[in-house]
C-alpha positions in Angstrom: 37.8 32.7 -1.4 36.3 32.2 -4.6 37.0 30.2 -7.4 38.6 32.1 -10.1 37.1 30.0 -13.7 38.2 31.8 -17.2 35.1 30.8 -19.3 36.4 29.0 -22.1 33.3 27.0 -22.2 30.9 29.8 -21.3 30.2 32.6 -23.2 26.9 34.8 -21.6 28.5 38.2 -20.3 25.6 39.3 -18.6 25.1 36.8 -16.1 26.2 36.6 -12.2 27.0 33.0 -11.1 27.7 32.4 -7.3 31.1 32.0 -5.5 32.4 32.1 -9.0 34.7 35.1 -9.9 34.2 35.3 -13.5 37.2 36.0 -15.9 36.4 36.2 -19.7 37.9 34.9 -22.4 39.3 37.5 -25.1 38.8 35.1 -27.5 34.8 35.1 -26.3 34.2 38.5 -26.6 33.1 38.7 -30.0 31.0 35.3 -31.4 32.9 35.6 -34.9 36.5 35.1 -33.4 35.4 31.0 -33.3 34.3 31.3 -37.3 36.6 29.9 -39.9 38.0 31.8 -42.6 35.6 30.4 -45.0 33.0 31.0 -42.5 33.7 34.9 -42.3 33.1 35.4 -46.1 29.2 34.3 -45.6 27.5 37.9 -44.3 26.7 36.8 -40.5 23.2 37.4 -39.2 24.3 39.2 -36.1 21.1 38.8 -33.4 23.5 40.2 -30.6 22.0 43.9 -30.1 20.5 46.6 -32.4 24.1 48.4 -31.3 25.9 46.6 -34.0 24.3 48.5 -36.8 26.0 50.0 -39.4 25.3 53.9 -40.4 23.2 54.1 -43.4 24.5 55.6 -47.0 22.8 58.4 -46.1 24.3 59.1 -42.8 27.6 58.7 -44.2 27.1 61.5 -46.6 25.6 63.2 -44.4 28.6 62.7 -41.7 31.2 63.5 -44.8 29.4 66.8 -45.3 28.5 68.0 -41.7 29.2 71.8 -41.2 31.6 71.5 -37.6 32.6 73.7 -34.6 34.1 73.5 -31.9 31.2 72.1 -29.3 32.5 73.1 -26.2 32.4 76.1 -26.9 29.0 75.6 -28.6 29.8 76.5 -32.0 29.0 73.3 -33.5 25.9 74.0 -35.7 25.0 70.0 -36.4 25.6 69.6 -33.0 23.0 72.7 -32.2 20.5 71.6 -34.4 20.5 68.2 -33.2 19.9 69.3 -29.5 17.3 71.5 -30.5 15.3 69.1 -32.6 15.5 66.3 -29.7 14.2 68.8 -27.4 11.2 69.9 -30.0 10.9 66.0 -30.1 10.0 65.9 -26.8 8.6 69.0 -26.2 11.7 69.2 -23.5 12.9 72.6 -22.9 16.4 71.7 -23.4 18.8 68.3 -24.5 22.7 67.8 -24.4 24.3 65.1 -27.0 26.3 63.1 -25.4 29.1 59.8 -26.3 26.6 56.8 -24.5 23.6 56.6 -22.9 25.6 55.2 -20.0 27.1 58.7 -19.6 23.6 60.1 -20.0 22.3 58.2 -17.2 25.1 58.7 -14.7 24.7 62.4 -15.4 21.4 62.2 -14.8 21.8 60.2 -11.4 24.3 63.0 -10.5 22.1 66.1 -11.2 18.7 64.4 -9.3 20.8 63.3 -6.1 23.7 63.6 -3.4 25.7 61.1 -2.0 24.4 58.5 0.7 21.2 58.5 -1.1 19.4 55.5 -2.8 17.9 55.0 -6.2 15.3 52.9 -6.6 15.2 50.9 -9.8 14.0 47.3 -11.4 16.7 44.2 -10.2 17.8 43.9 -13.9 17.7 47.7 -15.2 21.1 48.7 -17.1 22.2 51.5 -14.3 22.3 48.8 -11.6 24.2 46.1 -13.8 25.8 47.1 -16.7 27.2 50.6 -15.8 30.3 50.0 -13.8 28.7 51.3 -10.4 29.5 54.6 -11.3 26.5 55.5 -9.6 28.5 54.9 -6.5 31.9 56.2 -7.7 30.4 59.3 -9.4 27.4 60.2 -7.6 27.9 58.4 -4.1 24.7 56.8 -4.1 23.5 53.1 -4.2 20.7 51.4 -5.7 17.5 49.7 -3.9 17.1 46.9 -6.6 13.2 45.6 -6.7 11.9 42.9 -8.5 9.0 43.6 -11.1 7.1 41.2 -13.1 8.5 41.4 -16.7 10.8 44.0 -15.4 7.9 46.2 -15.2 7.6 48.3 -11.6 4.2 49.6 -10.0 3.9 52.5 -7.9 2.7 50.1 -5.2 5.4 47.9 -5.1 8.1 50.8 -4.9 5.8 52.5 -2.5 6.8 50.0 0.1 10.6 50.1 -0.4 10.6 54.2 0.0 12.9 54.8 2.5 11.4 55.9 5.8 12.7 59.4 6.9 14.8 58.1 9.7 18.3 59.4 9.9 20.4 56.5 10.3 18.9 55.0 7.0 19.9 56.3 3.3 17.1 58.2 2.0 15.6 57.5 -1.2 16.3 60.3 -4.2 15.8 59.0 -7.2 13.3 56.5 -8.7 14.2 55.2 -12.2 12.8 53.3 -15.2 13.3 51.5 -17.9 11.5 51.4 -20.7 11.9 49.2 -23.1 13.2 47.1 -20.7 16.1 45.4 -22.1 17.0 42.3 -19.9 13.4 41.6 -19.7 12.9 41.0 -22.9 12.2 44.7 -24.7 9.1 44.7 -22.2 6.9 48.0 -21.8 5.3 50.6 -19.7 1.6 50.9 -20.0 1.2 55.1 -20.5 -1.0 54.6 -16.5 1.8 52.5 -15.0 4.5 54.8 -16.1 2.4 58.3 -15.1 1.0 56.9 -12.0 5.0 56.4 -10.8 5.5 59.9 -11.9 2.7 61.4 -10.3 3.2 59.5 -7.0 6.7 60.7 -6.6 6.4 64.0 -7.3 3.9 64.1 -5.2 5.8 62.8 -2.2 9.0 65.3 -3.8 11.0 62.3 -5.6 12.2 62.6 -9.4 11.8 60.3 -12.0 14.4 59.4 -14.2 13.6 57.3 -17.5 16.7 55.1 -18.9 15.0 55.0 -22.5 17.8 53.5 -24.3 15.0 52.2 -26.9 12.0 54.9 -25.6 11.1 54.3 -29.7 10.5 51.4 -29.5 8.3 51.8 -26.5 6.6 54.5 -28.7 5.8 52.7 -31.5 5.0 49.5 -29.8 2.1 51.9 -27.7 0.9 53.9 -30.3 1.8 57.1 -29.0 4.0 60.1 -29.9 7.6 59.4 -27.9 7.0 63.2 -26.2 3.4 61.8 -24.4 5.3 58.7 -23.6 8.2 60.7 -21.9 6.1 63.7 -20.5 5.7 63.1 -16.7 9.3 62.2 -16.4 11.7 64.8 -14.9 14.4 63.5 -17.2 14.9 61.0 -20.2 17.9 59.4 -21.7 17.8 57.8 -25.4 20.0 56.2 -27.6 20.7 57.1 -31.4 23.3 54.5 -32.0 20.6 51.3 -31.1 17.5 50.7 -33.1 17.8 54.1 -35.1 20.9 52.7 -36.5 23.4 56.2 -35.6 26.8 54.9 -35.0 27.6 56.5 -32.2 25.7 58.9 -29.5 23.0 59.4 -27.2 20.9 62.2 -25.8 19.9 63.8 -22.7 16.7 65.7 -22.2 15.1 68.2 -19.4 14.4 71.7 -18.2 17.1 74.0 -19.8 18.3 74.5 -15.7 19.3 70.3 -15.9 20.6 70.6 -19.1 23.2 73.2 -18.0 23.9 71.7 -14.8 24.3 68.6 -17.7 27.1 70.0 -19.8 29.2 70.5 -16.6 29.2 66.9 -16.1 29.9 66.4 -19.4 32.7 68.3 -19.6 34.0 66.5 -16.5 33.8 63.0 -17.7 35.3 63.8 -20.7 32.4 63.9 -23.0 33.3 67.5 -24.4 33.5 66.1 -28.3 35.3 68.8 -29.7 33.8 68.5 -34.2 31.7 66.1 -33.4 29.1 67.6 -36.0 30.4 64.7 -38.0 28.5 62.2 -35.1 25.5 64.7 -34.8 25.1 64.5 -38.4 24.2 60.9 -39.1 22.0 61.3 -35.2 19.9 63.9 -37.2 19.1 61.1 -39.8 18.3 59.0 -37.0 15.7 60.8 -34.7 14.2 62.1 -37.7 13.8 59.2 -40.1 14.5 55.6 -38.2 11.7 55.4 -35.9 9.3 55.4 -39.1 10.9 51.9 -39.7 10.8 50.1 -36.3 7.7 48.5 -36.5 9.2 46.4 -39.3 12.0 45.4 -36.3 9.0 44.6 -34.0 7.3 42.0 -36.5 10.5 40.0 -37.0 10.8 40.0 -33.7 7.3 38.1 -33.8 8.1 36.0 -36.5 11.1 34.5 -34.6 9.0 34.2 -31.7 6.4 32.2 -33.2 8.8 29.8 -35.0 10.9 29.5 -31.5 7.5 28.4 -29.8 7.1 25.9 -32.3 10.9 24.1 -31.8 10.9 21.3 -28.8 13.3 22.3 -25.8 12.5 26.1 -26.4 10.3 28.1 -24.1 8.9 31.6 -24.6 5.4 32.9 -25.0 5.1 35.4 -28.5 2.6 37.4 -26.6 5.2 39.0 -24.4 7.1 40.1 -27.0 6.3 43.5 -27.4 9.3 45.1 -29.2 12.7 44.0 -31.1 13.9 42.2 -28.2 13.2 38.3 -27.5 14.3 36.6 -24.3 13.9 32.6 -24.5 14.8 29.4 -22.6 16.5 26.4 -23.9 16.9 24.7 -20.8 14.6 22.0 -22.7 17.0 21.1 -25.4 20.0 19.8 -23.0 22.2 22.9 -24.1 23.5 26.0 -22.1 23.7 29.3 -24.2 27.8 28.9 -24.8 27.0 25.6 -26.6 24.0 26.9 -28.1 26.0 30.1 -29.4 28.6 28.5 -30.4 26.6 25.9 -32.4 24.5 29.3 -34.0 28.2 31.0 -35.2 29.0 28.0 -36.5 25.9 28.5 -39.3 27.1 32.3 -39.5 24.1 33.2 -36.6 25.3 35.7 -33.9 23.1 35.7 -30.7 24.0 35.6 -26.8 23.5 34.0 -24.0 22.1 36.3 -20.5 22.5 33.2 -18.2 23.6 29.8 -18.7 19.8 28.9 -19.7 18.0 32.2 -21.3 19.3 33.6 -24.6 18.8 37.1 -26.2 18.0 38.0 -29.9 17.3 41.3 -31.0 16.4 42.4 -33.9 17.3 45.8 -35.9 17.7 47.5 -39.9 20.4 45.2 -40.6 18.4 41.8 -40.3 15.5 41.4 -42.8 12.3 38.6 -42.4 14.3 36.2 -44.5 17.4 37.1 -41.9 15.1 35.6 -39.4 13.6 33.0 -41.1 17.6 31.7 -42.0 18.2 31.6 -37.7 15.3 30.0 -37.5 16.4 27.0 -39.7 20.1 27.5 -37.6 18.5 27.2 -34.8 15.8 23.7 -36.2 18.9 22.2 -37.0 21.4 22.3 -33.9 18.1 21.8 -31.8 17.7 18.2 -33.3 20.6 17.4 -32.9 
């Protein structure tokens, strides 16, 4: 049997440690339940995720003054517009809005595949471990994790793991992608890499699903227009609630056929919003002003990098650090990632560990340069210590 451990002591919620059944702590949850009351006044630089943005003024006007209908029935104009701009976007026939990208994904899982069929993605991609295996529950499939380096996958290396049309073996239906690449530290897909997959599936008849939770990021971080990025894929999630700062929603985009089939599923996970104009509203802000500003998230992202490789016990090489997200090893400075988060909250810095020994800071609108240049000091001083 294994051991059951509440972490009291431990505070990474991404991580997997063996013959350990992991029980968190409530209090862990959230970094600023361990600041003081004096501690809380101080603004906290909040490095956990680009999710914990706050809408801008001008979403919120715009959410206060959002002209609403009932979308279900597909009388919500914001709603409307929003789809149809996202598809223009991405020069996508058709796009559904939807609560998460989570749903978005598993929708799109559900609409590429049947059950006893595999998927094919990268080890640490978000559908095969932070999704709640509702690719088995709701779709009936399972997932054929492979190793890439940087969490990058070639078409060689998931040539090899297609399933072999035997009939006692699940068959491969689904490849998919991430891109950025989020537990791999905001890594991205060369434009070849990416079409070569695409090309090389359909080829053999397979679909391509991209999970581009931060596909802007990848955009901007390549120099291309997000609808050349995306093209080749058969569909493509992304997030408005991450680095374009929405507060809530993501959207789902394909041929107008997928993007019926879409709204079903939808509907049957609960995902029919009802006014939710008021949401669409500040998304509309988002996918049509935010990515203009990411490239400023992508140079602090730098500037922490640099300073990191300059502090003794830290590991991580600036050069892969392609977008707002940095992945970095303290092994060196005789801390694990609770202590070394705990330490950071303590000086009003939020960050998170993804294993005992590899933290995550990402970077978004709500932390400026000097933002970063304050963790950076945090993080000097616990480190000589």
């Amino acid at each position: 049997m294994p051991m059951r451990v509440v972490i009291e002591q431990l505070n990474y919620p991404f991580t997997r440690l063996p013959n350990y059944q992991i029980v968190m702590n409530p209090k862990l949850a959230q970094p600023e339940a361990s600041l003081t009351s004096k501690q809380k006044i101080e603004r906290a630089l909040d490095f956990r995720s680009d999710t914990v943005t706050r809408p801008t003024p001008e979403m919120r006007r715009a959410m206060a003054e959002a002209e609403v209908g009932d979308d279900v029935y597909g009388e919500d104009p914001t709603i409307n517009q929003l789809e149809e701009r996202a598809a223009k976007t991405f020069g996508r026939e058709a796009s559904i809005f939807l609560p998460s990208g989570t749903m978005g994904n598993q929708i799109a899982i559900k609409i590429h595949t049947h059950h006893g069929q595999e998927i094919i993605c990268e080890e640490r991609g978000h559908i095969f471990n932070y999704e709640m295996a509702t690719l088995a529950s709701f779709s009936g499939c399972i997932v054929r994790p492979i190793y890439g380096e940087d969490g990058m996958l070639t078409w060689p290396e998931i040539k090899k793991r297609i399933a072999p049309g035997i009939y006692y073996k699940a068959q491969t239906g689904l490849i998919s992608l991430e891109n950025t690449h989020n537990m791999a530290g905001g890594t991205v897909y060369s434009q070849d890499v990416a079409d070569e997959i695409c090309d090389q599936a359909h080829e053999i008849g397979l679909p391509v699903h991209l999970d581009g939770a931060r596909v802007f990021n990848a955009a901007v971080a390549l120099g291309r227009p997000v609808a050349q990025v995306t093209k080749k894929f058969d569909s493509v999630m992304f997030c408005l609630s991450k680095g374009l700062g929405a507060p809530v929603g993501s959207m789902l985009l394909g041929s107008k056929a997928f993007i019926e089939k879409a709204r079903i599923y939808r509907k049957a996970l609960g995902g029919g919003m009802r006014q939710a104009g008021v949401l669409a509203a500040a998304g509309l802000i988002a996918l049509e002003k935010m990515p203009l500003r990411l490239k400023e998230d992508h140079e602090n992202a730098q500037i922490l990098a640099r300073g990191l490789e300059q502090i003794p016990g830290i590991k991580i090489d600036p050069r892969k650090v392609a977008t707002n997200i940095l992945v970095f090893n303290i092994s060196g400075t005789g801390m694990n990632t609770a202590d070394f988060s705990r330490k950071l909250a303590e000086r009003n810095v939020l960050a998170a560990g993804i294993d005992p020994e590899n933290m995550r800071f990402v970077t978004h609108m709500d932390v400026s340069r000097e933002d970063c240049e304050v963790a950076l000091s945090a993080i000097q001083e616990i480190c000589r210590k």
